[in-house]
Structures are given as C-alpha cells and as structure tokens.
N, C-alpha and C positions, 0 to 999 in steps of 0.2 A: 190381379187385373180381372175385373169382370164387367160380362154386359148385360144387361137386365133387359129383357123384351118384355111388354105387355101392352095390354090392349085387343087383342084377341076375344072372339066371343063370337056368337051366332048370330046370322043379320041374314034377311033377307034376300033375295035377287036384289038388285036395283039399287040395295042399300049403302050406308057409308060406314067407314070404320077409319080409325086412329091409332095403330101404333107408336108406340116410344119404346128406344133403345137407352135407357141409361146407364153411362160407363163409370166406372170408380174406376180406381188404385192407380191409374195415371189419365194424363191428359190426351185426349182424343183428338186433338184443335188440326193438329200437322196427317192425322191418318184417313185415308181413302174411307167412308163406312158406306155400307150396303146391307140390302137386303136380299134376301134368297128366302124361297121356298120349297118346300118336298110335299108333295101330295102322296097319298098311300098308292105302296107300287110302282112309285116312279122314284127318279134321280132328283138331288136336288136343284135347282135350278135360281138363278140369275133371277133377281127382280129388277133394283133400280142400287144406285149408288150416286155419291156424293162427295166430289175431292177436297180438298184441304180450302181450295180459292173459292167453292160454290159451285161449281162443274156437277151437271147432274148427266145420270145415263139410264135408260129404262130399256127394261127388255118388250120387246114389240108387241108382246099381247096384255102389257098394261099402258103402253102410251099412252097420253090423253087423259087415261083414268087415275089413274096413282102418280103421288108428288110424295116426292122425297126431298127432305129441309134437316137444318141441324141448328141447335142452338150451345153455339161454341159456349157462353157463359155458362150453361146447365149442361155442357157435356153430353147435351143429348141430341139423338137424330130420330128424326119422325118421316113412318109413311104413312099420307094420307089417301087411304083407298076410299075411291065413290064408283057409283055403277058397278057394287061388284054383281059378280057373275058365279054360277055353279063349279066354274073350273078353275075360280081362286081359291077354292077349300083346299089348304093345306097349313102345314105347321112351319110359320114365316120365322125365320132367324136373322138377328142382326151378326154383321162380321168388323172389324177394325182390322184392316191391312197398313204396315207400312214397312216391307218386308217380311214381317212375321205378322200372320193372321190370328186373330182371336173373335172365339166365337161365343154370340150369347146363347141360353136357353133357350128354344123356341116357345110363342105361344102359338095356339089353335087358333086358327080362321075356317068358320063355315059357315056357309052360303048356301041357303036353301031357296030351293027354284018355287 
C-alpha cells in the first residue's frame, strides 16, 4: 500500500498550488483521506479531510483557502491551496484512515513573503 504526495514547490505569498495524493496497492474509495502538515519545530498538524460520501473538514486557518477533493476513479485526493500564506510552509502529507492509517511521503510547500 502506498501514497504518493506531490505537487509541492516554492510559490509566492498570495499564490496557488495543487497537490495530489496518489494511492496504489488497494482501493482508497471507502477510506476517510486527509491532509496534515508539520512546519520545522512544530507537531504535525490537521489540514483538511475527505470522507468516503464527499464530507470535507478543514482546520481553521485554511478555511476558505484550501479545498480538498478525491477522484475515486484515479484513486486520487487533491488539495487545492490559493492565498497561500508564509505560515503554510511546511512538508504536507497525505493519510488513508479506515481503522488503520497509512501514511504518504511528504512533499515540501514554501511560501515566500
């Protein structure tokens, strides 16, 4: 089972980025997926997630800006970040929970002011 995060890269204040979570070695369609990040120095923390029916949840200091989506046929789940900000620099990781969690690679998000 793996998950493949990419999309990550350097973008300005203000600017937009697109991650993708792609899963192999089973079906993702029935599992809760989320994002999380860890900035340097900190825990990681709660981004946004995505239930099995289309149920999305965002942690408060990306409302509004970041949308989180899955495409059950490509097995994939996407966040879409605009407006980012200096204080979304961190290394964003996808997760698949449904009982047992699996985690992907992180990739690097930096945001320069």
């Amino acid at each position: 089972v793996q998950l493949q995060a990419s999309g990550g890269g350097l973008v300005q204040a203000g600017g937009s980025l697109r991650l993708s979570c792609a899963a192999s070695g089973r079906t993702f369609s029935s599992y809760v997926m989320g994002w999380f990040r860890q900035a340097p120095g900190k825990e990681r923390e709660f981004v946004a997630s995505i239930s099995w029916n289309g149920r999305t949840a965002y942690a408060d200091s990306v409302k509004g800006r970041f949308t989180i989506s899955r495409d059950v046929a490509k097995n994939t789940v996407y966040l879409r970040m605009q407006n980012l900000k200096s204080e979304d620099t961190a290394v964003y990781y996808c997760a698949g929970s449904r009982g047992i969690t699996y985690w992907g690679k992180g990739t690097q998000v930096t945001v320069s002011s």
